[in-house]
Structures are given as C-alpha cells and as structure tokens.
C-alpha positions as CSV (number, residue, x, y, z in Angstrom):
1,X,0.0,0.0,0.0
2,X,1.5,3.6,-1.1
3,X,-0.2,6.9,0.8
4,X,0.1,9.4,-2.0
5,X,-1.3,13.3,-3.3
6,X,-4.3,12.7,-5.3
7,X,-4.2,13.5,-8.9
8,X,-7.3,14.4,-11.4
9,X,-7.0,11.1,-12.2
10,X,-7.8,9.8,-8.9
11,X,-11.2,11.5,-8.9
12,X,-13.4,9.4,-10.5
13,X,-12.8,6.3,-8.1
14,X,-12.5,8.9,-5.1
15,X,-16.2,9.7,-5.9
16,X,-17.1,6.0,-6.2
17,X,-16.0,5.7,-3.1
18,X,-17.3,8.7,-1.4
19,X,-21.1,7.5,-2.7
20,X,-20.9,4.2,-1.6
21,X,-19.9,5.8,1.9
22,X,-22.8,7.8,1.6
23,X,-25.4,5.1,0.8
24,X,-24.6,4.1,4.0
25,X,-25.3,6.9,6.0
26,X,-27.9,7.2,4.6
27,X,-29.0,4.1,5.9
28,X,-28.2,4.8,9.4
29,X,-29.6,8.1,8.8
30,X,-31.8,9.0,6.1
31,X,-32.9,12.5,6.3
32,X,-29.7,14.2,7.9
33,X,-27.2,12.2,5.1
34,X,-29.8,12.0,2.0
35,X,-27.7,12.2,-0.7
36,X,-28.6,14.5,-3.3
37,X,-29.3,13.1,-7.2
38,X,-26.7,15.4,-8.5
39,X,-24.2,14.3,-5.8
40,X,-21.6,12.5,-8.4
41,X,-21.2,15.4,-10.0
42,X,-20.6,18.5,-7.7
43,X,-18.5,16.1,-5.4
44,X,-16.3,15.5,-8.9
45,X,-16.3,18.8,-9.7
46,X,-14.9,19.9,-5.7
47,X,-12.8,17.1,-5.3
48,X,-11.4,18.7,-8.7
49,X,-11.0,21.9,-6.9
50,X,-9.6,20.6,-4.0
51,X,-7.3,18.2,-5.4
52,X,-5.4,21.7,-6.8
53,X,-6.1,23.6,-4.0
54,X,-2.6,24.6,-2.0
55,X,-5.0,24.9,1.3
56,X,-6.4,21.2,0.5
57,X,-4.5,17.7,1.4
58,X,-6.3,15.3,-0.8
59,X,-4.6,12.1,-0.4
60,X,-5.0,8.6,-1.6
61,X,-4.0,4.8,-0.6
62,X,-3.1,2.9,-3.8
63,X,-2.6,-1.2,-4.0
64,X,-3.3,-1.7,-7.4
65,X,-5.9,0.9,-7.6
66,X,-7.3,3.4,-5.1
67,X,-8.9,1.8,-2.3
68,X,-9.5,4.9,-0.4
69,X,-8.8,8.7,0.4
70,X,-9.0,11.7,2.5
71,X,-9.0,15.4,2.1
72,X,-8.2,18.0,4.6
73,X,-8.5,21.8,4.5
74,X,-6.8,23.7,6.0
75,X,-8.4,26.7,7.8
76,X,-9.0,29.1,10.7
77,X,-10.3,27.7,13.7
78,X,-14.1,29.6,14.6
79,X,-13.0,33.4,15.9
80,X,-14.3,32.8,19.5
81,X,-11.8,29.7,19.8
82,X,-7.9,29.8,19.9
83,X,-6.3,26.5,19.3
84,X,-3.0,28.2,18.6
85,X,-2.9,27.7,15.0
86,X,-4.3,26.5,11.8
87,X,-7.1,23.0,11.6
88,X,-6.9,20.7,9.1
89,X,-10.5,19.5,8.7
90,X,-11.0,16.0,7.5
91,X,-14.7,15.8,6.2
92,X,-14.1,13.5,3.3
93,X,-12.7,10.4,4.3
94,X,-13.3,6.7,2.8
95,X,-12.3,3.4,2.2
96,X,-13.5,0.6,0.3
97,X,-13.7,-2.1,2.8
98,X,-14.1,-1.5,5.8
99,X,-12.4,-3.9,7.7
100,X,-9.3,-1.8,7.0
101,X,-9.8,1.2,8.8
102,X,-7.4,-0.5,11.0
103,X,-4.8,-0.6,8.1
104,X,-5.6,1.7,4.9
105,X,-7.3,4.2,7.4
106,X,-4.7,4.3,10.0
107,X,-2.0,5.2,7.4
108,X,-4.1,7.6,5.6
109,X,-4.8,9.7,8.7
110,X,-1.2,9.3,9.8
111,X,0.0,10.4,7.0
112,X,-3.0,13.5,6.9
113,X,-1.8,14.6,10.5
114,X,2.4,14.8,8.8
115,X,1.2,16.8,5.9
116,X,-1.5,19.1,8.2
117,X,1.4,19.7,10.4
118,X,3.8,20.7,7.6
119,X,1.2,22.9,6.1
120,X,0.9,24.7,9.9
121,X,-2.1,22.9,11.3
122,X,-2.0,22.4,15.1
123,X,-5.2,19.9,15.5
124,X,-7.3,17.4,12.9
125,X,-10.5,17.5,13.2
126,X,-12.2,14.7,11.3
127,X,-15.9,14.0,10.5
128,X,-16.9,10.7,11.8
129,X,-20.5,9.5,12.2
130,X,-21.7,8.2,14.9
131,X,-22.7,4.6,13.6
132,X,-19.7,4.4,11.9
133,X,-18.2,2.1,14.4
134,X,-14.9,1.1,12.5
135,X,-14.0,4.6,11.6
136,X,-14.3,5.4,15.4
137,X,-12.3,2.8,16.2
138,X,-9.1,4.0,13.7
139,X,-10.2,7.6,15.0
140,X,-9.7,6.7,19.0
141,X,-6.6,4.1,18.2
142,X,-5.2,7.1,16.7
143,X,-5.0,9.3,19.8
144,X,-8.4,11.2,18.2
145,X,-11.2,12.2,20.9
146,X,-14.5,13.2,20.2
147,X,-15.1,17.0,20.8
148,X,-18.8,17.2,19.5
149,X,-21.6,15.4,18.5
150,X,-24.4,16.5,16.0
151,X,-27.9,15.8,16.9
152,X,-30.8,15.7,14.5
153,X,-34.5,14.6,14.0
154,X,-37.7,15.8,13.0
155,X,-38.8,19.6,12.8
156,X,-42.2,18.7,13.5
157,X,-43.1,17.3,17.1
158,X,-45.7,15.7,18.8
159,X,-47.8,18.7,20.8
160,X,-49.9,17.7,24.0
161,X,-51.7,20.9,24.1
C-alpha cells in the first residue's frame, strides 16, 4: 500500500467511493445524510478543486488501484476559539472495505496529521459518524477524541396541548 497526493485522475474512483460511503449513511440516517441526485457530479467537480487547491490535502491509498482517500483543508479555527494555530478538517474520508480502517485508514490519517502539520495545522478534526463504528475505532486508536456530536431529528413534534 502507497499513501500518496491525489491527482485528477484519482477523482473518479474517489467519488465511487465517497457515494458508496454515503449510501450508508444514509441508511443509518436518512434524512440528515440524504444524498442529493446530483451528488456524483458536484462532489467531482470539488474534489477537482480541492485536489489543486494549496489549502487542501487530498490524499490517496493505492494497492493496485485506489482503495481509499482523504482530504483536509486547512483553515482558521471559529473566531471565538484559539487552538493556537491553523485545523486541518477532514470531512471527506473513505475506504472501500471497511475492515481496513485499521490498516488503509490508520496510514491515511497518519499520513494527513504529517502533511496538516507541515502545512501549519495544530489539530485534525475529522468528520466521523456516529454509527460508523470502524472509523471510530481508527479515530480513537489514533489518539483522536471526540469533541462534538451532531444531533438531528424531525422539525415537527408531537404537541400535548
């Protein structure tokens, strides 16, 4: 297994991936992680962008083929925090089996935090769900802690006026 940049050429199986990631969130939760129908195609189109982007870290793991990715940006952290330096957020991470979080996600991550820190980032901050018990697994083996947790349901409730 190589950990490598991402290249346009990359982005097709990058999106395969990323949509069979998101068929199953949707499944554990259909309304928050709906994808959209045009999905395939503005996720090519910004992993395009991000894949030149000198703010981005799109990398891939490659053993015979792409079997998965991540992509950081790096950014400001939110003005009413100080973390004491630049985040790299990792929102777009996947791999296609995943029994190899463990392996393929381990090195991809490890290899995100090197090139975050070389590009001045002082924390990672990845995107997990929480169902996604694997990923949570390569997330906490990794020295990762959970900061927050999104929480999401209905608009409408049931009233007993």
């Amino acid at each position: 297994m190589t950990i490598r940049p991402a290249s346009e050429a990359d982005i097709p199986r990058m999106v395969d991936l990323i949509g069979a990631s998101r068929q199953q969130l949707a499944e554990w939760q259909p309304v928050f992680w709906r994808p959209s129908p045009q999905a395939p195609e503005l996720t090519a189109t910004w992993f395009s962008v991000l894949v030149s982007d000198e703010n981005a870290i799109a990398l891939v793991s490659d053993d015979q083929g792409v079997n998965g990715f991540a992509i950081g940006l790096i950014q400001d952290g939110p003005p009413v925090y100080a973390p004491g330096g630049k985040t790299c957020l990792v929102d777009d991470f996947a791999i296609a089996d995943d029994e190899d979080w463990e392996s393929i996600g381990s090195e991809l991550l490890k290899e995100m935090r090197i090139a975050a820190a070389d590009h001045g980032a002082v924390q990672c901050v990845v995107v997990s769900p929480k169902a996604d018990a694997q990923k949570q697994i390569c997330l906490e083996t990794a020295g990762l802690t959970a900061a927050s947790t999104w929480w999401t349901g209905p608009t409408a409730v049931e009233d007993d006026r």
